[in-house]
N, C-alpha and C positions, 0 to 999 in steps of 0.2 A: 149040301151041308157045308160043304168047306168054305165059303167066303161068307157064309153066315155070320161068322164072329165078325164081321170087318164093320158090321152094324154100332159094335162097341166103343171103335175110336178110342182112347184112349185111358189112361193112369200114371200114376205114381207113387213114391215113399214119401215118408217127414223126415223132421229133424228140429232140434231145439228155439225157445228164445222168437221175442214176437216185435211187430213195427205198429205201431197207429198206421192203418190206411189213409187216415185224414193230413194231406200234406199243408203245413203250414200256407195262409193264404200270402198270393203275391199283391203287389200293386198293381201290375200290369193283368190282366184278365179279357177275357171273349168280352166286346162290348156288349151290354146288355142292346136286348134287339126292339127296335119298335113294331108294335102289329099293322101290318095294312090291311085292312078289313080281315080276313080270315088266314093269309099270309105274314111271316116276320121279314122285314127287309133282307133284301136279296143278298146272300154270300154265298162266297164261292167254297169251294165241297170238293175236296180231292179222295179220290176212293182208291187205294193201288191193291191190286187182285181185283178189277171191277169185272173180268170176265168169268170170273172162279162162282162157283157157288150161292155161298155168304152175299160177297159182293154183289152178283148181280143182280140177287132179290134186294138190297139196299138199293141200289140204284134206282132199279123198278118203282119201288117206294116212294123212293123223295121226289122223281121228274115231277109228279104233279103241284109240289109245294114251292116252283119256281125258281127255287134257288139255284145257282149255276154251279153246277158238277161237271167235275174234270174227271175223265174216268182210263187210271192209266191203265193200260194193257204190255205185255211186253209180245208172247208169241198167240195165243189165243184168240182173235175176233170177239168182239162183243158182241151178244145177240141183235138182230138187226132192226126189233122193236125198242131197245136203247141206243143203241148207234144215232137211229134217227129223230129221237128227242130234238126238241128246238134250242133246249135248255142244256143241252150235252156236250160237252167238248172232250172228245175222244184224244189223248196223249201218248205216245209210245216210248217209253223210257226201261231201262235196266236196273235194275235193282243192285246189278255186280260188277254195273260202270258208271262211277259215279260222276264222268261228266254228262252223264246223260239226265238226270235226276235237277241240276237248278233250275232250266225252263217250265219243268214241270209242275215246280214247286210255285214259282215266281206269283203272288198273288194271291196265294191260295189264306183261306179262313183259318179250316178244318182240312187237316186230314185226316182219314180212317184207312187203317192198315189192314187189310187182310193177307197181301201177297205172301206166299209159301211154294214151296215144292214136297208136298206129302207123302205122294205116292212113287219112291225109289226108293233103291234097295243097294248098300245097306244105310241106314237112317244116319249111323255113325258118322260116316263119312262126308256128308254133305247139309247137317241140319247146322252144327258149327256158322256155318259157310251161311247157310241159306237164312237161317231164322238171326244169327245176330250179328255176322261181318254187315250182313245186304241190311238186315234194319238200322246198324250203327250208320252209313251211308246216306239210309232216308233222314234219320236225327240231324246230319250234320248239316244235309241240303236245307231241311225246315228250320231249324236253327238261325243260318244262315241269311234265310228268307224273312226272318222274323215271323214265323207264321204261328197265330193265334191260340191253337188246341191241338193234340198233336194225341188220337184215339188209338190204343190198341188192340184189337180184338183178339183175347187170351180165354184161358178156362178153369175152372177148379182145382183141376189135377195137378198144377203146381204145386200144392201148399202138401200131396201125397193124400194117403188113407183119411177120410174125412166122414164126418157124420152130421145127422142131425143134430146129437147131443154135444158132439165137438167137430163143429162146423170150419170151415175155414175164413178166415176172417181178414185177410189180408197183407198175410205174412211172407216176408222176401228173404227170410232164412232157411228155407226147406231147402233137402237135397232127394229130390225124386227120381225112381230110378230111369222110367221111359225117357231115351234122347228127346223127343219130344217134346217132354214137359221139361227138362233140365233147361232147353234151348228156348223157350219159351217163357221157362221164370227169368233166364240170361236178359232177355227183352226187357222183361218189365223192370229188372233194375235197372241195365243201361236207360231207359226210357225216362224214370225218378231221378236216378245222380246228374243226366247230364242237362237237366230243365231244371235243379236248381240256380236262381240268382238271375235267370231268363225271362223273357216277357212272354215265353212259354209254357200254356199249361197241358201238364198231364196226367193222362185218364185211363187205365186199363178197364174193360168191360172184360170179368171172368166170366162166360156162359155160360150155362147149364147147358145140357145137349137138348142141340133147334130141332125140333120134328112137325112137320105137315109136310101136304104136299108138293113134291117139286124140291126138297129137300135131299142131297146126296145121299146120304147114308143109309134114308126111310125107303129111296126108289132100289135102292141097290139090294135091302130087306126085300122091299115087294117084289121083283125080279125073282130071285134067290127061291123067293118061297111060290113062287105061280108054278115054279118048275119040282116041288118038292127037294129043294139041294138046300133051304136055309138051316144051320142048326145052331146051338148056342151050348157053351159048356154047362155045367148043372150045377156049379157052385153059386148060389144067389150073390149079383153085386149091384149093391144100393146105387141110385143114382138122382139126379135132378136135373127136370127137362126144363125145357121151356119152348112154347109153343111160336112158328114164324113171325106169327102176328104181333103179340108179346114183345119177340129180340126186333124186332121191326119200328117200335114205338119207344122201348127204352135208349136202342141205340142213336133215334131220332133226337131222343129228349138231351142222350149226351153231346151230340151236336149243338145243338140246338141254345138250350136255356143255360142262364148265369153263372158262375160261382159253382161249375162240376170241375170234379179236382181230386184225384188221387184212383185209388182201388174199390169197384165195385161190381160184388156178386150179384147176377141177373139170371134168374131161377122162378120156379114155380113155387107154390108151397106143400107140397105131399111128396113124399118118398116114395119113390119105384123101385123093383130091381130090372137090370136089365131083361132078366126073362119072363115078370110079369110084361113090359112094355111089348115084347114082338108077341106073347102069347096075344094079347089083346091087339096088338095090331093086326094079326094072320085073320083072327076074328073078324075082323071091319074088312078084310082085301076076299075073307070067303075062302079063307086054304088053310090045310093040315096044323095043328100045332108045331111049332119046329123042333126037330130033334133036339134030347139032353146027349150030348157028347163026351166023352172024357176029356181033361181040358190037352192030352200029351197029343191027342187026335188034331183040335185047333192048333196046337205050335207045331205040329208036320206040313198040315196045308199051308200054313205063314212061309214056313223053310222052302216047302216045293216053291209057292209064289215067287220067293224070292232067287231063288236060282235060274228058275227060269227068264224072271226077268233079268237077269245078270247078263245071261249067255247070249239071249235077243236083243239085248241094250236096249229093251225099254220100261215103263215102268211097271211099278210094282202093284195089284190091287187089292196087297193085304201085305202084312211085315210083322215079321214077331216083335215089334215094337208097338205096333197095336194091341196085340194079346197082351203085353205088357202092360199097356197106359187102362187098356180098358176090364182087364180083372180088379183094377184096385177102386175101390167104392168111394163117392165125391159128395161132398155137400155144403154151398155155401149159404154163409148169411149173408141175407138181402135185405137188412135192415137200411140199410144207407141207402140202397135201392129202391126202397121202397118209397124212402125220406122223400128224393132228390129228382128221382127221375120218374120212375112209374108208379105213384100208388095205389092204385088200384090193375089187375091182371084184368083181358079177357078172358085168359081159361088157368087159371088158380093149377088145377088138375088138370092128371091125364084123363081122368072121366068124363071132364068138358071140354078137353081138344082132342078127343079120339075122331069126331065125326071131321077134324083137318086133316086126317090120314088116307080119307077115303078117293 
């Protein structure tokens, strides 16, 4: 039961007063691309976190579409079926030394951010640091570089408590309470103020939570639950997924195609709570329903995790900053998403991406 909630990942609060997502157009922009037969002409594709997660299924992804990916790593190896792409150029660079950061940039189209340090304890301490000294860093390298589109991959839960009916829409005035999400909206602004008046453009992709197979969170549930230990608190919290294949093809598209430019929510379209989604997932994996918990039960296992990783020096595989980000319910609009990048889903719902869990 105790690392169950860690399925949740994330939340946060609001707070007043709204932005258009839509950032006034530059002159300068992503050349539009010419097709070569089923191919767009080749650019180059920098991914940082390409050994993480996220990253690596992007990676996976795009080798076949030719275009030439830079895939930095810092301590991690990359899997050794993307290592040895033809199209792959594996770079090793710091994120918290930024003389390491201009070779790596040097050339580059597109970058796509995912690098992080999630899992340590305490979040306070090191998210500052980690999600917006080390991104201000990568800005100033790409900047510098001139480089063309400059992705970050963010999430709902900055804009706080959110719905269907009042959805989030792209607003950079929230104060939420998860370090997380605080350090994370931190990004997206620095990301907007300092690619004004630059031939630099910028693109927040907010996700919905990614689920199929091969997915952090989903193997960490099936684990959890084969062993009967998955459980979830019993407070229902709204949420919107989106399935691998889905953030697979939109984050593609923001690479990719002309005139993408500002904040956009990339989501399914039906509302889940998080304890319908593992109820239905235990379903598809063949084990117990996971326990309804009290939520003071989830913030003890968070506290133990965290102590213990304190005392070990190493990290954390659950944090009461999690419980945090992931009791507050999310949902954004995908309108612009729909526009711009993907219009049509392959699984709309969890009903039609449940059989990617299996």
């Amino acid at each position: 039961m105790q690392l169950g909630s860690l399925i949740v990942l994330r939340e946060l609060t609001s707070a007043p007063a709204a932005l258009d997502n839509r950032l006034p157009r530059r002159p300068v922009c992503v050349t539009p691309h010419r097709i070569i037969g089923h191919v767009e002409s080749s650019r180059t594709i920098l991914i940082t976190g390409a050994a993480g997660n996220l990253g690596s299924h992007l990676a996976r992804h795009l080798i076949p579409s030719g275009h030439r990916l830079r895939l930095m790593v810092h301590c991690r190896p990359l899997p050794a079926d993307i290592a040895s792409a033809p199209n792959v150029t594996v770079v090793r660079a710091d994120l918290g030394d930024p003389q390491t950061l201009p070779p790596a940039v040097a050339g580059a189209d597109v970058i796509v951010h995912f690098a992080g340090v999630p899992f340590a304890p305490p979040p306070e301490s090191f998210l500052p640091t980690t999600n917006t000294r080390w991104f201000g860093n990568l800005l100033d390298a790409a900047l510098e570089a001139g480089v063309q589109r400059v992705i970050l991959i963010s999430f709902p839960h900055v804009e706080g408590p959110t719905s269907a009916a009042h959805p989030a829409t792209g607003r950079l005035d929230r104060r939420p309470i998860s370090v997380h999400a605080r350090t994370r909206l931190e990004e997206e602004r620095l990301l907007i103020e300092r690619t004004k008046g630059t031939a630099t453009t910028p693109v927040v992709l907010r996700l919905g939570m990614v689920y199929g197979r091969g997915i952090l969170m989903v193997e960490t549930a099936r684990w959890l639950a084969r062993r009967r230990m998955l459980g979830v608190w019993r407070e229902p919290t709204i949420m919107q997924l989106i399935s691998t294949a889905d953030y697979l093809r939109a984050t593609e598209a923001a690479i990719l195609k002309p005139d993408v430019e500002g904040i956009y929510h990339v989501g399914d379209e039906q509302p889940v709570t998080l304890q319908h989604l593992l109820d239905e997932a235990c379903r598809v994996w063949g084990c117990p329903r996971p326990l309804r918990v009290p939520v003071w039960m989830v913030y003890s296992v968070a506290t133990f995790c965290e102590v213990f990783a304190t005392v070990a020096q190493t990290r954390s595989p659950f944090t009461r900053d999690f419980v945090r980000i992931g009791q507050v319910s999310y949902w954004g609009d995908t309108r612009r998403a729909r526009a711009e990048l993907l219009p049509e889903l392959e699984h709309p719902t969890l009903a039609s991406g449940l059989t990617t869990l299996a």
